[in-house]
C-alpha positions in Angstrom: 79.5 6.1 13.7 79.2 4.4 17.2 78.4 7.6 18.7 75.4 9.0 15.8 74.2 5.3 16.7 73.9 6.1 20.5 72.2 9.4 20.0 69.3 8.4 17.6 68.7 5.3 19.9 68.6 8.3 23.5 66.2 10.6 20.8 63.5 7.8 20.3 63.5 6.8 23.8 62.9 10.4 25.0 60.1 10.7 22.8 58.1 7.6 23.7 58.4 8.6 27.1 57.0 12.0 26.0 54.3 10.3 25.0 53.8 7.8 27.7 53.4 10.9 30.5 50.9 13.2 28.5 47.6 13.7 30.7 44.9 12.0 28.8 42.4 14.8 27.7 39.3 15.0 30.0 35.9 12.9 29.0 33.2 14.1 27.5 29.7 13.8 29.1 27.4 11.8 26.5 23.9 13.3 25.6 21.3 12.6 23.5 17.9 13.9 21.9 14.5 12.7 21.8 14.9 11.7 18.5 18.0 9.8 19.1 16.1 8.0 22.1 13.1 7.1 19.6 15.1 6.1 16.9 17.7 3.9 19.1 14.5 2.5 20.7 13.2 1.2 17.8 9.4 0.4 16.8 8.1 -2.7 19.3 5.1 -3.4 21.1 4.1 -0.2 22.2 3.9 1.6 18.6 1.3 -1.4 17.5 -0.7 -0.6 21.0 -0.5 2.8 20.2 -1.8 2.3 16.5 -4.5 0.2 17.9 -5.7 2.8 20.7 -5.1 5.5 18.1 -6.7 4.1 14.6 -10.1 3.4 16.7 -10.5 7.1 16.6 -11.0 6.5 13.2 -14.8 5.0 13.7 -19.7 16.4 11.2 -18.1 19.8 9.5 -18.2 23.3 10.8 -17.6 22.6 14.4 -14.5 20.4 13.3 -13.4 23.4 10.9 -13.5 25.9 13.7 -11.8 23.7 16.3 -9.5 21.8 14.4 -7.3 25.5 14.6 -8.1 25.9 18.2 -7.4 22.5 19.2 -4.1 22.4 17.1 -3.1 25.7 18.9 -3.8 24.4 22.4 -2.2 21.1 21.8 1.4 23.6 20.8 0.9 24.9 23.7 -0.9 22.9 26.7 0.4 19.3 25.2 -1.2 16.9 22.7 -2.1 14.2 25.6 -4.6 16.4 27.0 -6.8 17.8 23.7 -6.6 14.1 22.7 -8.4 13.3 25.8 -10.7 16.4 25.6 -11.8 15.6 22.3 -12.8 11.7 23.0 -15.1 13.4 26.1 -16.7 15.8 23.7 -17.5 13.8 21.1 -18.6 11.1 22.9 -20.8 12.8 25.0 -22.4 15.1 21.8 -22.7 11.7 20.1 -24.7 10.6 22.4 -27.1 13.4 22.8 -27.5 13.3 19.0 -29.6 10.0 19.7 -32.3 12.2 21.8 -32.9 15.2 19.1 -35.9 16.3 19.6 -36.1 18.2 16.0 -34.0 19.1 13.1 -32.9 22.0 14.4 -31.5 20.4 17.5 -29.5 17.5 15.5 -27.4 19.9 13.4 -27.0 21.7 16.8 -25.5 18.3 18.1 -23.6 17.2 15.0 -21.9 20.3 14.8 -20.6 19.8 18.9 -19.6 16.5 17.7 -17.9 18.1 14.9 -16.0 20.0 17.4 -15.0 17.2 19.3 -13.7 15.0 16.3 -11.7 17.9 15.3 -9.2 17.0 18.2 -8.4 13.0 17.0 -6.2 14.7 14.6 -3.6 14.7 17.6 -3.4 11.3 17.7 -1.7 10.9 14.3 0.8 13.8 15.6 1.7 11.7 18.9 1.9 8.5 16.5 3.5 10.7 14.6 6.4 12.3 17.3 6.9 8.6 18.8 8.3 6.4 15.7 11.2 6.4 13.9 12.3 7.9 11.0 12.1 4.7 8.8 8.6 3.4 10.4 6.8 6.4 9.4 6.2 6.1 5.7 5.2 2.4 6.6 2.8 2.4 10.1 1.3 6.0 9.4 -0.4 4.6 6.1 -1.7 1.4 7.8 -4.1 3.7 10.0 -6.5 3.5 6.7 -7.1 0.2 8.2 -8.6 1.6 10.6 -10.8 4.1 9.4 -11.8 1.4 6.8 -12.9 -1.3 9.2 -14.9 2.0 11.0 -16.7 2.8 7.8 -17.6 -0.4 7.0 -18.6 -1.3 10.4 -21.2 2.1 9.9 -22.3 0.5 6.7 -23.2 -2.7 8.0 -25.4 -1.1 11.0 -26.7 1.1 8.6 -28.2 -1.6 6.6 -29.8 -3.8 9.8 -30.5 -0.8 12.3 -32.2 1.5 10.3 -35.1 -0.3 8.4 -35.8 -2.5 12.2 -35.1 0.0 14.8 -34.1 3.2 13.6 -31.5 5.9 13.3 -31.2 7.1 17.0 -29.9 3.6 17.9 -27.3 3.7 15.2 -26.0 6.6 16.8 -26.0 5.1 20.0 -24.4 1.9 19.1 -22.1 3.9 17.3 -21.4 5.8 20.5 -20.1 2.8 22.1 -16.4 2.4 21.1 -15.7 5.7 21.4 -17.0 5.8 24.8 -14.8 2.4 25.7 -11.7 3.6 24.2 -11.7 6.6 26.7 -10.4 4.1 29.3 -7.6 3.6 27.1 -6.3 6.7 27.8 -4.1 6.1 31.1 -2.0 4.0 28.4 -1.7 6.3 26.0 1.3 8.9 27.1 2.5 12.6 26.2 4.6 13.5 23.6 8.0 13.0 23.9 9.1 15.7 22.0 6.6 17.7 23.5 7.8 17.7 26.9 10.7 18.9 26.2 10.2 21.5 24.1 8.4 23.2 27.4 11.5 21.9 29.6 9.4 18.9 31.3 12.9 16.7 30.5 12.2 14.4 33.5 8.8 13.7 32.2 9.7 13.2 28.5 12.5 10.6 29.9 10.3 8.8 31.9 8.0 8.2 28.6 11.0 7.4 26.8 12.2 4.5 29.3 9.0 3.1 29.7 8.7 2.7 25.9 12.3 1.0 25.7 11.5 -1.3 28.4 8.2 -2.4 26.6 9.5 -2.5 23.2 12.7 -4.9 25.3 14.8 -2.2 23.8 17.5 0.0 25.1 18.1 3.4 25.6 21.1 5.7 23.9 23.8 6.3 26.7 24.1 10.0 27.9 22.2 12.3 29.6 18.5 13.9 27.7 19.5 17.4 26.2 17.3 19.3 24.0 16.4 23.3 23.5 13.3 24.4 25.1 11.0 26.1 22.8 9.6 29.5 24.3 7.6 30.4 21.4 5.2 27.5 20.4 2.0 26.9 18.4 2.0 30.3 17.2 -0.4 31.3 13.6 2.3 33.7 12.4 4.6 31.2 12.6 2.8 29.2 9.6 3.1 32.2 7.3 6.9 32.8 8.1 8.9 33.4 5.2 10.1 30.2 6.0 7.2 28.4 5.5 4.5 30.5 3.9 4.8 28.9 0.3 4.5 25.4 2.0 1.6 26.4 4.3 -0.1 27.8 1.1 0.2 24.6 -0.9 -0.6 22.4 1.9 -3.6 24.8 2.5 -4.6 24.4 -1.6 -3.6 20.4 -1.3 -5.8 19.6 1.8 -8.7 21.5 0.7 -9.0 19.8 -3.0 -8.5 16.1 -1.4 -11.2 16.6 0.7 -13.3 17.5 -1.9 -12.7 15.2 -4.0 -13.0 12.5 -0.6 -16.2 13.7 0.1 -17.4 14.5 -3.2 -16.5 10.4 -4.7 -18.8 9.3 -1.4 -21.5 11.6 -2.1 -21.3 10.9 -5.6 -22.0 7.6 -4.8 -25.1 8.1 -3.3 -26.6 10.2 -5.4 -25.8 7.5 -8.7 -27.2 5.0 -6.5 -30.0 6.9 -5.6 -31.1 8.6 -9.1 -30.3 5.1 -10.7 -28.2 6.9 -13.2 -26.5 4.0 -14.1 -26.4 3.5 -18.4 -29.0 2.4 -19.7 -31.5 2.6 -16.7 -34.0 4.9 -15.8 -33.6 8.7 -16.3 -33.4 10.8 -13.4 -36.8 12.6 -14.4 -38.6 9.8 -15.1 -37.1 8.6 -11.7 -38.4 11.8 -10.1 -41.8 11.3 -11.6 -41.8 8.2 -10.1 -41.2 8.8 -6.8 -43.4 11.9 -7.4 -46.2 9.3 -7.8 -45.5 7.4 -4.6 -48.3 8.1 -2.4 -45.6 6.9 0.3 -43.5 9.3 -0.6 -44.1 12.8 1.3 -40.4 14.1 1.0 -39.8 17.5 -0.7 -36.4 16.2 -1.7 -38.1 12.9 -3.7 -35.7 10.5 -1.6 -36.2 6.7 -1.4 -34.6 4.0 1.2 -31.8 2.2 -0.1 -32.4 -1.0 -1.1 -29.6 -4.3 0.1 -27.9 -4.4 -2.9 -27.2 -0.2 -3.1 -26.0 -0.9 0.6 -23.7 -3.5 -1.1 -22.4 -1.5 -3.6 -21.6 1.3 -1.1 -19.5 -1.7 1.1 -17.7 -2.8 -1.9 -17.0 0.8 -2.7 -15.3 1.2 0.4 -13.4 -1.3 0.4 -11.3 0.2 -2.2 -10.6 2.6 0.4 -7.3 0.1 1.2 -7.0 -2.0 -2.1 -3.9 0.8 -3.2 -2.4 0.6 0.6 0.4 -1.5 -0.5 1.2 0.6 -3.8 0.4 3.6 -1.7 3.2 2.8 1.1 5.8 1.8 -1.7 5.2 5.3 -3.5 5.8 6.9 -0.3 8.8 5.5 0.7 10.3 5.0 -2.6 9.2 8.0 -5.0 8.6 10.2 -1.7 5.9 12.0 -0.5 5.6 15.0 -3.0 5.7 12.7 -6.1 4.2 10.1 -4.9 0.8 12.7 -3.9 1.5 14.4 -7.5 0.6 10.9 -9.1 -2.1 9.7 -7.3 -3.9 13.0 -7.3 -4.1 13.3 -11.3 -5.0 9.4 -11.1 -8.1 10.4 -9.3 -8.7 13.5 -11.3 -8.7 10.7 -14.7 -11.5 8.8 -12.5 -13.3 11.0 -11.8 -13.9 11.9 -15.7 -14.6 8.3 -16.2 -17.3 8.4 -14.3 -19.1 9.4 -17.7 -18.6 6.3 -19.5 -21.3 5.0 -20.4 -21.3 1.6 -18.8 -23.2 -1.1 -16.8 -23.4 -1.4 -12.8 -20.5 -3.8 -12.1 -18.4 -0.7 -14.1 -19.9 1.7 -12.4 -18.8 -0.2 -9.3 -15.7 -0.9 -10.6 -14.9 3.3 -11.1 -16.1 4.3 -7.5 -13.9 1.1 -6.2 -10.8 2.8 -7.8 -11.5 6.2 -7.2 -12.0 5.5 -3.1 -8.9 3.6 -2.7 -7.1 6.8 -5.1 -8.7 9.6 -2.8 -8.0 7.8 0.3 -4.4 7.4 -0.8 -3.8 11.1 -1.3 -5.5 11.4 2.2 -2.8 8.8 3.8 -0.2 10.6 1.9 -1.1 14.4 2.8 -1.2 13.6 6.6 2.1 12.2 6.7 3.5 14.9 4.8 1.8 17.9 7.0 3.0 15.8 10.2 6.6 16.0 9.4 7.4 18.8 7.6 6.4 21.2 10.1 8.6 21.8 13.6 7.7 20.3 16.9 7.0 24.0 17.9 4.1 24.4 15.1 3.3 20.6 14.4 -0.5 20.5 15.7 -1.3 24.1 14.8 -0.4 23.3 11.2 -2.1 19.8 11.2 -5.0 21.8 12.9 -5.2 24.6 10.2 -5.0 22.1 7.5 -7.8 20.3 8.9 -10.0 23.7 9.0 -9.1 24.0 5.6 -10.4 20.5 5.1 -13.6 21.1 6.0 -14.1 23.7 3.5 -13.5 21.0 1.0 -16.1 19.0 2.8 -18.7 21.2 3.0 -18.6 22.5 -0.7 -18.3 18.9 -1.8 -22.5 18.0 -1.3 -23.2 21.1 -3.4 -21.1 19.8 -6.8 -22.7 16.2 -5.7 -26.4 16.8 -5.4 -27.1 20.1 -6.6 -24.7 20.7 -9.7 -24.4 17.1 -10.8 -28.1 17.3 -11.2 -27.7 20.2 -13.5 -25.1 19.1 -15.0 -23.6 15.5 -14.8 -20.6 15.9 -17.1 -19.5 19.7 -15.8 -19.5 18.3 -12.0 -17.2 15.4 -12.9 -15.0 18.1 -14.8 -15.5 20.7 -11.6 -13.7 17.9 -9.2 -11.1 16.3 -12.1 -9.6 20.2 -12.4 -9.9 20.4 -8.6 -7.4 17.0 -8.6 -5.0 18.6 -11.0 -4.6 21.7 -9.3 -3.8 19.6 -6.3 -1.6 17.1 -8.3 0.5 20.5 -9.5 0.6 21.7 -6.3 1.8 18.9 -4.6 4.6 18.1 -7.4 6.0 21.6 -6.7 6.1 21.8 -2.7 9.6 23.0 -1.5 10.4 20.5 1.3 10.7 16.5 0.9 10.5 15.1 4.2 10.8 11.2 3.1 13.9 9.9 5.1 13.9 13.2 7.2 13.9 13.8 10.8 11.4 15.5 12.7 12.0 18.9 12.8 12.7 20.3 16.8 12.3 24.2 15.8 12.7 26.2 12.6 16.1 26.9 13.3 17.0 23.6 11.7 15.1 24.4 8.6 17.4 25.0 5.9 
C-alpha cells in the first residue's frame, strides 16, 4: 500500500511540472474597425458641433433632381467632405445671383443652379450619419428637424417684413447670408471615417478618429485600425443588385410619395389660404370674380398678397413640423424604422382626407398643424432608414438617387395643389391620401430592419 501511495504522489508531481514548463502560446496583435473606434468613442462634444454645422444646411427642383445622383456618385467615390463643400460654394453663390435676375427667364435659370447646389447637403446627414454610434442614431438623426424647422420659420418671418417694405431680392440676399458664413465652418468639419478607409487612406481615417476621442474626452479601442478596402464603390448597378433591388425599389416608391405629400400639405396650404376656401367663407369663384374686379390686380393668375394673419397661420403650420419629434424618435427606436414609417404614413394619408371637413379656420389650422408634423416625421424616418441600410461602398449614391427620386415627388406635387385641387377639391385630397397608403404598404413590407444594426462596410456582410 506504501508503495501505490508513493507512485500516485511521483504521477501528480510530474504532471504539474508538465504544465509549469509548457511555452505560453504567442500574443495576438489587437485590431479594431472604424466602427468599433466610433462606437467605443461614444457621442460627445463633437457630434453636437457637428449637428450644429450640419442642421444649418437646413435653412429649388430639377437641378437638385439631376445632381443629387451625380453628387451621391462623386461623394462614393472622391469622398463626402469634398461635395459637401462644393455644394455650400454652389449654392451660395447661385443664391446670390438669384437676387440680381434680370427677368423670369433668368430666375428659374438661377433657382435651378441653386437646386444643383442644394442637392449636395444631402451628404451631410451621411457624414452625421457614418460618425455616431449605433444607439445615437435613431435619437440625434431625428433632432436635425430642428433645424430645418427654425430655417423655415426664420424664411416665414422675413417673408412677412421684407417683402411688403423692401422686396423679394433682399430676402434672397439675407437669406444668402448663413449659408455663406457657415462655409468657414468647413475646416472643422472632417472626412468620413469610414470613408477613408474604404479607399485605404487608414492614417487619415485614424487621425479623424483620435481627434474625435480626444474632443469628446474619450478613448480609443486598443489595437491597430484594420478594415477591407473597397475597390468598387458608388457604383448605379450596385443599387439594383439582386441584393438590394427590391429595397432600392421600395425606397425609390417611399421617397417619391413623401415628398409629395411634403410638398403637396405646403402647397395646399397656400392655395386654402389664398382661395379662402375655408367653410363657410367665400367661394373660390366668387373670390376669382373679386380679384377679377380689382383694378390693382393685373395678374393672369388672379393672385393677391398675403395678408399677417395668413402669414400666421402658415408659422403655426410649421411648427407642427416638430410637435411629433418626440413620438417620432420613440417609434423609431422602439417599433423600428419600417413600422414605425408604415404608421405614420397612413396617419397622414387619414389627414389628408380630413382636410374636407367642413369646419372653421382654427380647424382648418388645426389639420395642416397635424399633417406637417405627420409628413415631416416620415421625412425624419425615411432618411435614417436609406442612410443605414445601404453599404459604406453605395451609401451616398443611394441617398443621392433617392433624393432624385424626391424631386419627382416635388415637382408633381404643385400640379395636384393648384391645378387639380381647383378642379376638384375632394379628388386631390383622395389623389395624395392613396399616394400615403401606397407608401405606408410599401414601407411595412421592406426586407431589411436596420434599427439596432450596424453600418454596413460592403455588401458582403449583407445577409
Amino acid at each position: 500500500m506504501a508503495t501505490k501511495q508513493t507512485e500516485s504522489v511521483t504521477i501528480i508531481s510530474l504532471r504539474k511540472l508538465s504544465l509549469e514548463t509548457r511555452e505560453p502560446p504567442p500574443k495576438e496583435s489587437k485590431t479594431f474597425t472604424v466602427e468599433d473606434a466610433v462606437e467605443t468613442i461614444g457621442f460627445g462634444r463633437f457630434h453636437i458641433a457637428l449637428f450644429l454645422i450640419m442642421g444649418s444646411t437646413g435653412m429649388v427642383f430639377f437641378g437638385y433632381m439631376v445632381f443629387s445622383i451625380l453628387f451621391g456618385l462623386l461623394a462614393d467615390r472622391y469622398g463626402r467632405w469634398k461635395i459637401l463643400l462644393i455644394s455650400f460654394l454652389w449654392g451660395a453663390y447661385f443664391s446670390l445671383l438669384t437676387s440680381f435676375s434680370p427677368s423670369y427667364i433668368w430666375f428659374v435659370f438661377l433657382r435651378t443652379m441653386v437646386g444643383c447646389g442644394v442637392s449636395g447637403h444631402a451628404q451631410g446627414l451621411i457624414i452625421k450619419t457614418e460618425f455616431l454610434p449605433t444607439k445615437y442614431r435613431g435619437y440625434m438623426l431625428p433632432l436635425s428637424q430642428v433645424f430645418w424647422l427654425a430655417g423655415s420659420l426664420l424664411i416665414i418671418g422675413l417673408a412677412s417684413v421684407v417683402i411688403p417694405t423692401i422686396g423679394w431680392r433682399w430676402l434672397i440676399r439675407i437669406a444668402s447670408i448663413p449659408g455663406i458664413i457657415l462655409i468657414l465652418a468647413f475646416k472643422f468639419i472632417p472626412e468620413s471615417a469610414r470613408f477613408n478607409v474604404s479607399t485605404g487612406n487608414t492614417q487619415a481615417a485614424l487621425a479623424t478618429l483620435q481627434r474625435i476621442a480626444k474632443m469628446n474626452r474619450s478613448v480609443m479601442p486598443e489595437g491597430t485600425l484594420v478594415e477591407p478596402i473597397l475597390e468598387k464603390r458608388g457604383r448605379f448597378a450596385d443599387l439594383l443588385d439582386a441584393k438590394y433591388l427590391r429595397t432600392t425599389l421600395q425606397i425609390w416608391v417611399i421617397w417619391l410619395g413623401i415628398s409629395f405629400a411634403y410638398y403637396g400639405v405646403i402647397l395646399a396650404s397656400a392655395e386654402l389660404l389664398e382661395r379662402d376656401l375655408v367653410c363657410g367663407s367665400r367661394s373660390e369663384a366668387e373670390v376669382v370674380v373679386t380679384v377679377m374686379d380689382t383694378e390693382e390686380s393685373q395678374s393672369p393668375c388672379h393672385c393677391h398678397m398675403f395678408a399677417p394673419s395668413d402669414y400666421r397661420t402658415m408659422i403655426i403650420s410649421t411648427i407642427g413640423e416638430i410637435a411629433l419629434n418626440p413620438v417620432n424618435i420613440l417609434g423609431i427606436n422602439f417599433l423600428g424604422r419600417r413600422l414605425s414609417l408604415s404608421i405614420t404614413m397612413g396617419c397622414t394619408a387619414l389627414f389628408f382626407l380630413l382636410l374636407n371637413i367642413c369646419t372653421s379656420s382654427a380647424g382648418l389650422i388645426g389639420f395642416l398643424f397635424m399633417l406637417r408634423a405627420l409628413v415631416a416625421a416620415n421625412f425624419n424616418t425615411i432618411y435614417i432608414y436609406t442612410a443605414e441600410v445601404y453599404p459604406t461602398m453605395m451609401r451616398a449614391l443611394g441617398m443621392g438617387t433617392s433624393g432624385s427620386l424626391c424631386r419627382i415627388g416635388a415637382m408633381v406635387a404643385p400640379f395636384i395643389s393648384q391645378v387639380l385641387m381647383s378642379a376638384s377639391f375632394l379628388g386631390a385630397l383622395c389623389l395624395f391620401s392613396s399616394v400615403c397608403v401606397i407608401c405606408a404598404i410599401s414601407a411595412f413590407t421592406l426586407p431589411i430592419e436596420t434599427k439596432g444594426r450596424a453600418l454596413q462596410v460592403s455588401d458582403a456582410e449583407i445577409s
